[in-house]
Backbone bond lengths (Angstrom), bond angles and torsions (degrees), N, CA, C in turn:
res aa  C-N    CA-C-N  psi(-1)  N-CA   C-N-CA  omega(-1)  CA-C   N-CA-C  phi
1 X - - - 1.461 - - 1.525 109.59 -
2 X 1.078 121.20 138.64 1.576 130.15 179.82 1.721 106.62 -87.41
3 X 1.362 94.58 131.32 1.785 96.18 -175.23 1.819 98.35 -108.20
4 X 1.037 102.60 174.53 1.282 132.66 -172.86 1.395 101.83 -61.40
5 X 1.344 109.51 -63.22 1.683 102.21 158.14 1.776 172.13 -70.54
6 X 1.748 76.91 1.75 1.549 102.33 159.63 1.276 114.76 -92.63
7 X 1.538 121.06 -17.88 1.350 119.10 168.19 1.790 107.57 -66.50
8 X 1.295 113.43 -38.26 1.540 114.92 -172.37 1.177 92.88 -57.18
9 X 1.552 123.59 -51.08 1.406 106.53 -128.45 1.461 109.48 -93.92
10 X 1.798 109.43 -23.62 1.461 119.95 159.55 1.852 99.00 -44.76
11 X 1.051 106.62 -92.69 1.704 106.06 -169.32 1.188 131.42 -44.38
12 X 1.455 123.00 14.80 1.011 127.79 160.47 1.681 118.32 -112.82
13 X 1.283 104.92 21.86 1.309 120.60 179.04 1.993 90.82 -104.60
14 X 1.103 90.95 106.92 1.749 115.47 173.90 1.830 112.24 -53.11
15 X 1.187 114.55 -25.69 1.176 108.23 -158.46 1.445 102.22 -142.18
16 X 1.779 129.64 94.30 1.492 128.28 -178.89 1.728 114.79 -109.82
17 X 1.216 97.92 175.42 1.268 101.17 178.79 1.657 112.27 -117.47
18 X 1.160 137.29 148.90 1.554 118.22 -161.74 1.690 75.04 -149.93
19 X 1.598 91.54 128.12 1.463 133.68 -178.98 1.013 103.29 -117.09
20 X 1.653 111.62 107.07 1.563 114.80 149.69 2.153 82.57 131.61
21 X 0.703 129.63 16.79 1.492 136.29 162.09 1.616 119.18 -45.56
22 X 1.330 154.21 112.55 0.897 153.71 171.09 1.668 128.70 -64.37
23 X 1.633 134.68 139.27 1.376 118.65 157.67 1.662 116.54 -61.45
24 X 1.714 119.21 -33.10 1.043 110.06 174.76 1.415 126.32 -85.87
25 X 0.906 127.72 11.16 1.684 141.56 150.26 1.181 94.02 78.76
26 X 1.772 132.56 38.30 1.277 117.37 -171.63 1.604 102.79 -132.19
27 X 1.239 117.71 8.25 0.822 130.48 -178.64 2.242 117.76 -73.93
28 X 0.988 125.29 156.71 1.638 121.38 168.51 1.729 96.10 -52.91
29 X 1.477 106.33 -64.82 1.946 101.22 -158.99 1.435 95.31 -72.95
30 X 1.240 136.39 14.40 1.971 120.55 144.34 1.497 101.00 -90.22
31 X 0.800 132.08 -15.07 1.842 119.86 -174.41 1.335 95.73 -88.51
32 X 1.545 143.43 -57.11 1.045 158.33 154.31 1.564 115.70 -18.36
33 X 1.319 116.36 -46.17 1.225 136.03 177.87 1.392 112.49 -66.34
34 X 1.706 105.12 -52.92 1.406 118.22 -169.68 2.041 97.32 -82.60
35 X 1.170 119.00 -24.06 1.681 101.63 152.16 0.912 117.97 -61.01
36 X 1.444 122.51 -83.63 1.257 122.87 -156.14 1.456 119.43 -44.22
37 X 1.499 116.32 -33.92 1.811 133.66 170.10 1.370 90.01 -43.84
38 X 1.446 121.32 -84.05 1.491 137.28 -178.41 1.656 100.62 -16.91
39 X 1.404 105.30 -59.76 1.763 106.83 -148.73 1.828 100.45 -71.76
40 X 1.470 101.06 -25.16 1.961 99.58 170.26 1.670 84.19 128.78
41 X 0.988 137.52 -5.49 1.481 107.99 -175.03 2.039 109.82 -87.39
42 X 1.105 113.74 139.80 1.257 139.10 162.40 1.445 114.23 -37.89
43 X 1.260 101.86 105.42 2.194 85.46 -174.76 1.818 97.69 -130.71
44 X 1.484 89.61 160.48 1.513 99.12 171.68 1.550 103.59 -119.28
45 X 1.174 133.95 147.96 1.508 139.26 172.64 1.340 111.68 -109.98
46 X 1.056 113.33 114.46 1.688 153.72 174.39 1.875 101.61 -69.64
47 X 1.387 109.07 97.48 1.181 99.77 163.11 1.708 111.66 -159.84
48 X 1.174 100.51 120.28 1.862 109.08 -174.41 1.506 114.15 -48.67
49 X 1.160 128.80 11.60 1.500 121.36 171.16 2.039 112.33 -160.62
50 X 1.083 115.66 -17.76 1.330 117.66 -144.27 1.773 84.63 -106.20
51 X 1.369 100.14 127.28 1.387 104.52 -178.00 1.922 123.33 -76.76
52 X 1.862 100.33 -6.83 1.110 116.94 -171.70 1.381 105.23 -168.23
53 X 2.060 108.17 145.29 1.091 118.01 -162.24 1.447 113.52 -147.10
54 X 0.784 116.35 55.96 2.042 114.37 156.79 1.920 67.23 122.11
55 X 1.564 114.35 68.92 1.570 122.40 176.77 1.246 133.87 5.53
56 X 1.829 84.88 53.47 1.734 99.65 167.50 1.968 84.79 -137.94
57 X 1.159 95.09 -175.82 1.711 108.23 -150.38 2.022 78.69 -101.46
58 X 1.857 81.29 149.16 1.658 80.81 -177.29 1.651 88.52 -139.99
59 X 1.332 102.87 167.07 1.728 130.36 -160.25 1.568 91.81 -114.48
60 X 1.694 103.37 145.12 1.077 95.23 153.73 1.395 129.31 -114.15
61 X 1.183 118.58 57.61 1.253 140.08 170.26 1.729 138.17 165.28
62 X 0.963 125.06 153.81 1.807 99.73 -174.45 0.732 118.51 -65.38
63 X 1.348 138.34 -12.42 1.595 141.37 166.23 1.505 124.93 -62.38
64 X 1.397 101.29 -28.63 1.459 111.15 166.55 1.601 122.66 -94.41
65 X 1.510 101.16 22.98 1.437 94.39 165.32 1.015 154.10 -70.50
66 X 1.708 159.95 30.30 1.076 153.08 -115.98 1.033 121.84 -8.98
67 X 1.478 130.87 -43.93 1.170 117.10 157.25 1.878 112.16 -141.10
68 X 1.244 109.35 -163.95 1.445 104.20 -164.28 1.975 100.77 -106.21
69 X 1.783 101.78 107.82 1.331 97.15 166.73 1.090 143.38 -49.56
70 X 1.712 141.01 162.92 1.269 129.99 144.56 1.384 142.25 -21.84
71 X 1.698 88.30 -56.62 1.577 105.24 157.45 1.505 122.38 -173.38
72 X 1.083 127.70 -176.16 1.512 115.38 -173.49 1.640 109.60 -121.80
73 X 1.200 115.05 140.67 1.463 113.38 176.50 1.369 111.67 -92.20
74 X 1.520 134.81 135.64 0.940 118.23 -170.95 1.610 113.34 -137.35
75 X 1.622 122.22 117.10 1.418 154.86 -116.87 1.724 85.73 -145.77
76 X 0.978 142.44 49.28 1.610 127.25 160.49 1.514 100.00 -120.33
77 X 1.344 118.01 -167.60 1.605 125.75 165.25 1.252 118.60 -85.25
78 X 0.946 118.40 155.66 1.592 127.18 -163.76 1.742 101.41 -40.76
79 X 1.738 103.99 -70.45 1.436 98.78 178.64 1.479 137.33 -66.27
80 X 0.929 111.68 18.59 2.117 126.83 143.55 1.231 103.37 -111.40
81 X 0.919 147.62 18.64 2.028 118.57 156.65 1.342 98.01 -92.90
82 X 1.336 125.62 -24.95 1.795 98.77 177.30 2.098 102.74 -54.04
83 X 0.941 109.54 -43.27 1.381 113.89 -165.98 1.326 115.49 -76.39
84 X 1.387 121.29 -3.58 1.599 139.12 164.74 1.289 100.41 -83.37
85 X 1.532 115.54 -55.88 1.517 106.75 -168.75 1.311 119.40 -58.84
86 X 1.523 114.27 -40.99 1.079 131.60 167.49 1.954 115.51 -38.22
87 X 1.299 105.41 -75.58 1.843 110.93 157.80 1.097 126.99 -14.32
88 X 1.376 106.69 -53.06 1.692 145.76 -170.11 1.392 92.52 -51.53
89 X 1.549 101.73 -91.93 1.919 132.97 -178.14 2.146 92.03 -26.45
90 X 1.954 102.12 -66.57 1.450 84.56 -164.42 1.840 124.22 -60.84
91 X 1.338 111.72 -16.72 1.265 128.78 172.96 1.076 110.91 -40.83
92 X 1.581 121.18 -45.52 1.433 118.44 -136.90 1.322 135.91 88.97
93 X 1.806 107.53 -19.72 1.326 99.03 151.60 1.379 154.99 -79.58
94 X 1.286 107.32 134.66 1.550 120.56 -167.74 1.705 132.24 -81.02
95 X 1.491 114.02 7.74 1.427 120.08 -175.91 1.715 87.30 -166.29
96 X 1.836 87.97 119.68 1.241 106.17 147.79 1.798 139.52 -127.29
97 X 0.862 120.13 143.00 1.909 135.54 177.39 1.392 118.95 -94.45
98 X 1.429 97.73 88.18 1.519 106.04 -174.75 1.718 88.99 -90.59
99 X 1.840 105.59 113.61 1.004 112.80 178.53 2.027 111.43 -68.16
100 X 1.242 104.64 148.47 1.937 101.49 -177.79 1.206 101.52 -52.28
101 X 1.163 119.47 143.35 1.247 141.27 -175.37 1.503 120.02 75.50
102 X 1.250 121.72 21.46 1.508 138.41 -153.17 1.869 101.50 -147.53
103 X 1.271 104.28 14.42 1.489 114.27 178.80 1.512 127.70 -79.05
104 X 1.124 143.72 -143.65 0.972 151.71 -173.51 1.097 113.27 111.07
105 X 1.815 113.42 130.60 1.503 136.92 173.09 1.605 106.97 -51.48
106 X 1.245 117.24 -61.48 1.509 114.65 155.65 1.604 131.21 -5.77
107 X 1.463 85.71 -78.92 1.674 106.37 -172.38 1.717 109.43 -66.62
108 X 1.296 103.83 -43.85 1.767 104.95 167.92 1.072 131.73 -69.72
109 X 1.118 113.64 -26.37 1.801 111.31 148.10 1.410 130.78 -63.24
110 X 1.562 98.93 -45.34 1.743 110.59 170.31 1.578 97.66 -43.41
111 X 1.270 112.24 -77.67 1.778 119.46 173.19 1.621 104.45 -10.22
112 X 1.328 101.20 -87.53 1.265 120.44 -170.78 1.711 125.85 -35.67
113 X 1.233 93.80 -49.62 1.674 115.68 168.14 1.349 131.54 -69.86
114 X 1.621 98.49 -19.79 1.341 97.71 173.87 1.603 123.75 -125.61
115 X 1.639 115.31 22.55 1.299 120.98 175.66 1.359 117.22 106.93
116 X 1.348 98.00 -2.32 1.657 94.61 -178.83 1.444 132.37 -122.61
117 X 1.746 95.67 131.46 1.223 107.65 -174.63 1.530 117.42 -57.86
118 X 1.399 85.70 143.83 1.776 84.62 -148.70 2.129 92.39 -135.78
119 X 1.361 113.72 123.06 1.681 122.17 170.99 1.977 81.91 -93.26
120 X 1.241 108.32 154.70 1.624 128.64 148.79 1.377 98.46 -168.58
121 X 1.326 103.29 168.21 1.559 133.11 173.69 1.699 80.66 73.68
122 X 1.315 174.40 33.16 0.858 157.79 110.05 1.545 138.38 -47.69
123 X 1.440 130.04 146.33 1.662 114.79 160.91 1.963 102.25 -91.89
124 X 0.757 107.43 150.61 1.769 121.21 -162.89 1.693 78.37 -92.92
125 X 0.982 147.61 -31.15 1.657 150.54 -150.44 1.452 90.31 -95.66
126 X 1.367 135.40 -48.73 1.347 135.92 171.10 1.620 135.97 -37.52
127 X 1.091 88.19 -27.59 1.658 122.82 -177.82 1.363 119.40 -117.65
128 X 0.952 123.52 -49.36 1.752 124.57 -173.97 1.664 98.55 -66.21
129 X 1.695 102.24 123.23 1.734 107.91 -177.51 2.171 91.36 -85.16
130 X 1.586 67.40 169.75 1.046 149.66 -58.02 1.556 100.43 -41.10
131 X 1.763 96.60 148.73 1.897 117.79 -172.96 1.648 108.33 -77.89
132 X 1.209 121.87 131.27 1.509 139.77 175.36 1.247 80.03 -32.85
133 X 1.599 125.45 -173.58 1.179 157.29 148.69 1.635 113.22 -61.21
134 X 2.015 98.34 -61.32 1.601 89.15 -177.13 1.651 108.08 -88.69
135 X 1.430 127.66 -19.57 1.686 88.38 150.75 0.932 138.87 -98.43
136 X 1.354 112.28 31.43 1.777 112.77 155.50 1.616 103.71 -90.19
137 X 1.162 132.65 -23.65 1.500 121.29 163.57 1.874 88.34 -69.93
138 X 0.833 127.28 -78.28 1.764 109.42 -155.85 1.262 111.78 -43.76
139 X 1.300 116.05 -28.81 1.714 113.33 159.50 1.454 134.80 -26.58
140 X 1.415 80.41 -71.45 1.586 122.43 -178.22 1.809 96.62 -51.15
141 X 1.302 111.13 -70.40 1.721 112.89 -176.72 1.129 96.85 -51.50
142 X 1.473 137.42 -47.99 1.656 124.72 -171.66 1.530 115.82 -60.89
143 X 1.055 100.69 -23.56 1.676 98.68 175.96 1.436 125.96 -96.24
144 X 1.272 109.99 -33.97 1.418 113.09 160.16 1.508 116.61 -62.58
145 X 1.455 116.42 -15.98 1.471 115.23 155.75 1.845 136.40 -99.11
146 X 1.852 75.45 17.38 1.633 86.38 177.27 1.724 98.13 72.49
147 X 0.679 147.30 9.94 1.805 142.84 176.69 1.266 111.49 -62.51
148 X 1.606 114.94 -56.06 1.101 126.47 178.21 1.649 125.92 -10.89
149 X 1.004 151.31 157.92 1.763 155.46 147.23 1.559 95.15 -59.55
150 X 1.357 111.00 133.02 1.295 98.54 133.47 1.635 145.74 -108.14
């Protein structure tokens, strides 16, 4: 279960890496990207072939990062985040954001088993200030249904 305070403590890591970014910018982890850019945090774009991503320079892998983020957000389908987390762990990084729909029983155990603070079942847009308008209403319904982290 994701608590209230792995959500803090991911987003207060200034500088992430976001896995699963598109060349056609149409993807969730380019909108995600293009917030979090917006909101001031420092990002690197994770992408296995594309030399550039929402026209900043992208890696193809966390290992090729210049340097080692806070943490990485992670935007693929269920069956590649075990193999992100995995990246993640050899990196050295210590907090990952398996964006919803970006889960796997797999990968959350990997997390779990190997030290790392780990958000899932979350939207990363829900939390990162300041909140859109409409997910601060989806907020709002998540908590009035008790959904919320605590």
């Amino acid at each position: 279960m994701t608590s209230n305070a792995d959500i803090k403590d991911f987003l207060a890591q200034h500088t992430l890496a976001v896995v699963g970014v598109s060349r056609s910018g149409k993807k969730f982890g380019n909108i995600a990207y293009r917030e979090l850019k917006a909101k001031g945090y420092r990002l690197f774009a994770v992408h296995p072939v594309a030399e550039s991503v929402e026209g900043d320079p992208a890696y193809p892998s966390l290992a090729a990062l210049p340097e080692k983020p806070g943490g990485v957000l992670v935007v693929v389908p269920p069956d590649q985040s075990e193999k992100v987390v995995k990246q993640a762990r050899e990196a050295g990084i210590t907090r990952v954001w398996l964006q919803q729909g970006a889960e796997s029983q797999t990968a959350i155990k990997y997390c779990q088993d190997n030290g790392i603070r780990l958000v899932h079942n979350e939207c990363i847009m829900m939390f990162a200030e300041p909140i859109p308008f409409f997910h601060n209403v989806h907020r709002w319904i998540w908590g009035l249904f008790g959904k919320l982290p605590k």
